[in-house]
ROTORKOL-219958 format. One line per field, with one value per residue (C-alpha): residue number from 1; x, y, z. Coordinates in steps of 0.02 Angstrom, whole numbers. Example, Ala and Ser with C-alpha at 12.3 -4.5 7.8 and 13.67 -1.06 7.14 Angstrom:
! residues 2
pos c(1,2)
X c(615,684)
Y c(-225,-53)
Z c(390,357)
***
This chain:
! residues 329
pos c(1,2,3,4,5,6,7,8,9,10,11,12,13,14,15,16,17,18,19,20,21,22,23,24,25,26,27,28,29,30,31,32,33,34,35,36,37,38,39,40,41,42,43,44,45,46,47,48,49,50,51,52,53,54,55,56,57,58,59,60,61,62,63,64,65,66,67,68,69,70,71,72,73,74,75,76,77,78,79,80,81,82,83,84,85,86,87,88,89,90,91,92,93,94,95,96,97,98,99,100,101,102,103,104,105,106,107,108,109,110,111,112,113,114,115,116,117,118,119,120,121,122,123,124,125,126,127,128,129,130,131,132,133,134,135,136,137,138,139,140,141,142,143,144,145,146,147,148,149,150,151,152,153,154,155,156,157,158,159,160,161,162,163,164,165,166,167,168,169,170,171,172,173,174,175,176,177,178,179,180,181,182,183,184,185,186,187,188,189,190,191,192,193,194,195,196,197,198,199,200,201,202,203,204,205,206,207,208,209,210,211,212,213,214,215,216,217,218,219,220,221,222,223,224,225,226,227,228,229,230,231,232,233,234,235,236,237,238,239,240,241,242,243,244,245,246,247,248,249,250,251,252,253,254,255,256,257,258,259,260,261,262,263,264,265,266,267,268,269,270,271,272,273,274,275,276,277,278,279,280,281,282,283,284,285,286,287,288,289,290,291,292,293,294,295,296,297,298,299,300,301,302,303,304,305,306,307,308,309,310,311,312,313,314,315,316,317,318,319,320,321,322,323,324,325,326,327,328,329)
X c(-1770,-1657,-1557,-1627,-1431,-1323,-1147,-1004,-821,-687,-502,-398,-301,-497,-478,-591,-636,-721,-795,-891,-981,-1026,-1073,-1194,-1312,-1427,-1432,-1246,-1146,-959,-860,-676,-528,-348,-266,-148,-275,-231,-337,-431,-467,-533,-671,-696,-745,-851,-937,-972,-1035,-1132,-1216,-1122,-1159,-1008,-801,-669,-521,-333,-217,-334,-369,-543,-627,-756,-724,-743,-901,-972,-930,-1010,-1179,-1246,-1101,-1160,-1019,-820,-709,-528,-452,-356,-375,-234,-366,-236,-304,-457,-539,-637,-738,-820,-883,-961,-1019,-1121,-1172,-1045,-979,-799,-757,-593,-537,-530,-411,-400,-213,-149,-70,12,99,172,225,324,391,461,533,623,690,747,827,929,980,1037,1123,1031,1088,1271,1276,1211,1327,1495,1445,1401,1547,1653,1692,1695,1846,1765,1616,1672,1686,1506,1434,1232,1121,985,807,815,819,836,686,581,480,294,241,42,-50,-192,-240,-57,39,-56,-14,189,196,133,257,400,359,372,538,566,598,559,412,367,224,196,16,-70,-230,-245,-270,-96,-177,-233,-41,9,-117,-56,123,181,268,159,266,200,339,397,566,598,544,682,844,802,744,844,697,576,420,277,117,25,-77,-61,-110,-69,-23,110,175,363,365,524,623,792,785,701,834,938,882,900,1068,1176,1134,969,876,714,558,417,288,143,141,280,295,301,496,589,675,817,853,858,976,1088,1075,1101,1267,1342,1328,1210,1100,1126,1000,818,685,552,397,342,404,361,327,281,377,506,616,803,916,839,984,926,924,1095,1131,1193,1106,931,813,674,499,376,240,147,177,-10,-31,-3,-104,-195,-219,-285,-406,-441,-471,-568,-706,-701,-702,-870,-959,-920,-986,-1165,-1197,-1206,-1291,-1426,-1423,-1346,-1150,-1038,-1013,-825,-768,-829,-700,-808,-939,-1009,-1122,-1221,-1381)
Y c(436,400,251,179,114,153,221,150,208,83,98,17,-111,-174,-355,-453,-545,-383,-335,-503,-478,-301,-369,-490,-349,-287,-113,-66,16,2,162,135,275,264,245,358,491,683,760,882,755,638,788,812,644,633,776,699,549,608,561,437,345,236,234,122,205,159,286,428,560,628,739,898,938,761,748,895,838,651,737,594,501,364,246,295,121,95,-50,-75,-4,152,296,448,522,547,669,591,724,793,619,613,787,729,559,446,309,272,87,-19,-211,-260,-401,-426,-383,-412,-572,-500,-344,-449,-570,-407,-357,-532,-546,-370,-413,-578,-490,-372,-483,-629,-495,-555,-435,-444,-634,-654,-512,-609,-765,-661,-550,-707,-622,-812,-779,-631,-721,-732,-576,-510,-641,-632,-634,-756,-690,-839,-764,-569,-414,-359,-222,-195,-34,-58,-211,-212,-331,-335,-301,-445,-556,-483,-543,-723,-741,-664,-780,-932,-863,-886,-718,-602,-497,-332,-231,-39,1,126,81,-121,-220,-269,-443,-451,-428,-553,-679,-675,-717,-555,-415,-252,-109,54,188,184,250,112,-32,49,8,-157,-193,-279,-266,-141,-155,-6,-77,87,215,370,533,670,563,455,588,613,465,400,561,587,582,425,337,375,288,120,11,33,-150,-163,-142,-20,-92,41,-54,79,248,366,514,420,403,572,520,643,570,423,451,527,366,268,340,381,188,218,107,-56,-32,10,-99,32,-3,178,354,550,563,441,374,450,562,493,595,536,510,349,246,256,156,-38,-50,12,-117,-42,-93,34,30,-153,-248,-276,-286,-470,-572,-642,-487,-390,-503,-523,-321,-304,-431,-347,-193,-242,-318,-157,-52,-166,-174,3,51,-96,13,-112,-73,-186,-96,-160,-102,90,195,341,275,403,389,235,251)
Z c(-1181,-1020,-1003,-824,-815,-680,-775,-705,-725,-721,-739,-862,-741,-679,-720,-820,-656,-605,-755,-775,-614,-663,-831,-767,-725,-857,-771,-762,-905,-887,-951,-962,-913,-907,-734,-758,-830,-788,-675,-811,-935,-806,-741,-945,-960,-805,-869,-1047,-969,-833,-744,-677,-533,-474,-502,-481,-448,-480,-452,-511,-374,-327,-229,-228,-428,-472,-376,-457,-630,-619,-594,-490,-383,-272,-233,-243,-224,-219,-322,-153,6,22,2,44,-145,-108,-38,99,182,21,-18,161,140,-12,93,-41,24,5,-7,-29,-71,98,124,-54,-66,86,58,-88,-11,155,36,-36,116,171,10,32,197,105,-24,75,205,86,-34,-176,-301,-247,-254,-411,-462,-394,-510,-673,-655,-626,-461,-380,-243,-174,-117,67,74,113,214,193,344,424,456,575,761,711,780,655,700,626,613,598,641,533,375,294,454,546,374,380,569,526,393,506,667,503,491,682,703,874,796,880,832,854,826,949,921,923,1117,1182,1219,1042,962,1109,1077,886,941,954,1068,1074,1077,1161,1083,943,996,1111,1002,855,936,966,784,649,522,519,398,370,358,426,328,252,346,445,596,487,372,402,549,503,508,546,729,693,587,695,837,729,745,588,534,526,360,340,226,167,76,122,54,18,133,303,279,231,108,129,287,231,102,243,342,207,134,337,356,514,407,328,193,129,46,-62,-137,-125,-139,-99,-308,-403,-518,-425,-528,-618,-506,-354,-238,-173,-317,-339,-184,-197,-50,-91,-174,-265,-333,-432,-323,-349,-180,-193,-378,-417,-522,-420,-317,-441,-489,-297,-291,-451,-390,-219,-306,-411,-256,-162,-310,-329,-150,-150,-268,-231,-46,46,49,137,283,334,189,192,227,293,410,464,282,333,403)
***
């Protein structure tokens, strides 16, 4: 006889804050997959499960294939909100919605990005190097830097680049923002300066920080024309995606001194291989991908992530957080 429950696929980093809300329902069954899972075993084990109804992705891409394995897709989510893996048209082809955490990690990954611009300014790692190496006497000799009065630039003003500019204006820093599509008078009324091009807001910046999406607009924005438009102090942060700075040219930048240095989160491939040029550089500070994988925030997402998944399926889907609108009735 059928099960009458609605199959649910869940990644491995889902947090047990999720999966209790998900559990408290008598007609969901919760099937577990790796997050790093290759693409063919993931559409093998969509297929022996099918039909499944709902997924909670992590890293895993999807699209057309995927759809045609689960048998009965009716909700694709995002434990986060960067959705540049999916294949958005074929779920709205099929009616699917695609849905991500919302604000759920937005604290988290402007937290990340003040911290990077913290780091490189104050010269953490050389710092702590001149005391452990017993390098004392030297210590004059590369004076840190104050966040206090410098430009940062914002590229993208939505829910972590309108989180980055609060904590920059803390710092009392002049905070410009570079984001075609929000109000002027909104990105004044928050404080800020709203910068119509991009090329004339980069000279002026000491700090700039990515907070924009992933897509064919953004791909390859910070090329080398780009970069070099930037004064050789100021410091680049790219907590978004990899692929909107060319990392080639950055590398160029970077080693010609016509930039001071680089805060990454993110990178063209993931992990990004050894001989990767750029982490060589002393002044390149890296992270592997988890400015908005805290904790807290993943707890944050998972819940999101389960609310998003029942709301959906009970034919109510939280509309803000659907990706690909153009589904709802």
């Amino acid at each position: 006889m059928a099960s009458n429950k609605k199959k649910i696929f869940i990644t491995e980093s889902f947090s047990q804050a999720g999966r209790v809300l998900l559990g408290e329902r008598d007609d969901i069954e919760m099937v577990e997959f790796p997050n790093m899972i290759s693409a063919t075993d993931f559409q093998t084990k969509l297929r022996e499960h099918a039909p499944v109804h709902g997924v909670a992705l992590g890293a895993t891409r999807f699209g057309e294939t995927e759809l045609e394995a689960s048998g009965d897709m009716r909700v694709v989510t995002r434990i986060g909100v960067g959705f540049d893996a999916v294949d958005v048209p074929a779920l709205s082809r099929r009616k699917v919605p695609l849905m991500v955490a919302g604000t759920a990690n937005s604290p988290s990954v402007a937290e990340q990005a003040m911290f990077m611009m913290l780091t490189l300014a104050k010269r953490a790692s050389e710092m702590d190097s001149i005391v452990k190496d017993n390098k004392w006497p030297s210590r004059l000799g590369a004076l840190p830097y104050d966040l206090f009065g410098k430009t940062v630039l914002i590229v993208g003003f939505g829910r972590i680049g309108t989180r980055t500019a609060k904590r920059c204006l803390a710092m009392e820093m002049n905070v410009l923002i570079y984001d075609p599509y929000k109000p002027a008078a909104d990105i004044k009324a928050a404080g800020c300066e709203a910068v119509a091009d991009l090329d004339a807001g980069l000279p002026r910046a000491d700090f700039v920080s990515i907070h924009c999406p992933k897509n064919p607009e953004t791909v390859g924005m910070f090329n080398a024309a780009r970069l070099k438009l930037l004064k050789p102090t100021a410091y680049l942060v790219n907590t978004a995606r990899g692929g909107i700075v060319d990392e080639k040219a950055l590398h160029q930048a970077l080693v010609s001194k016509k930039l001071a240095g680089a805060g990454l989160d993110v990178f063209e491939q993931e992990p990004p291989p050894a001989d990767n040029p750029l982490l060589a550089l002393d002044n390149v500070i890296t992270a592997p991908h988890v400015a908005g994988v805290t904790r807290e925030a993943v707890d944050r997402m998972s819940e999101q992530t389960a609310r998003n998944i029942l709301s959906a399926l009970d034919g109510t889907p939280i509309r803000q957080n659907v990706i690909n609108q153009d589904v709802l009735g």
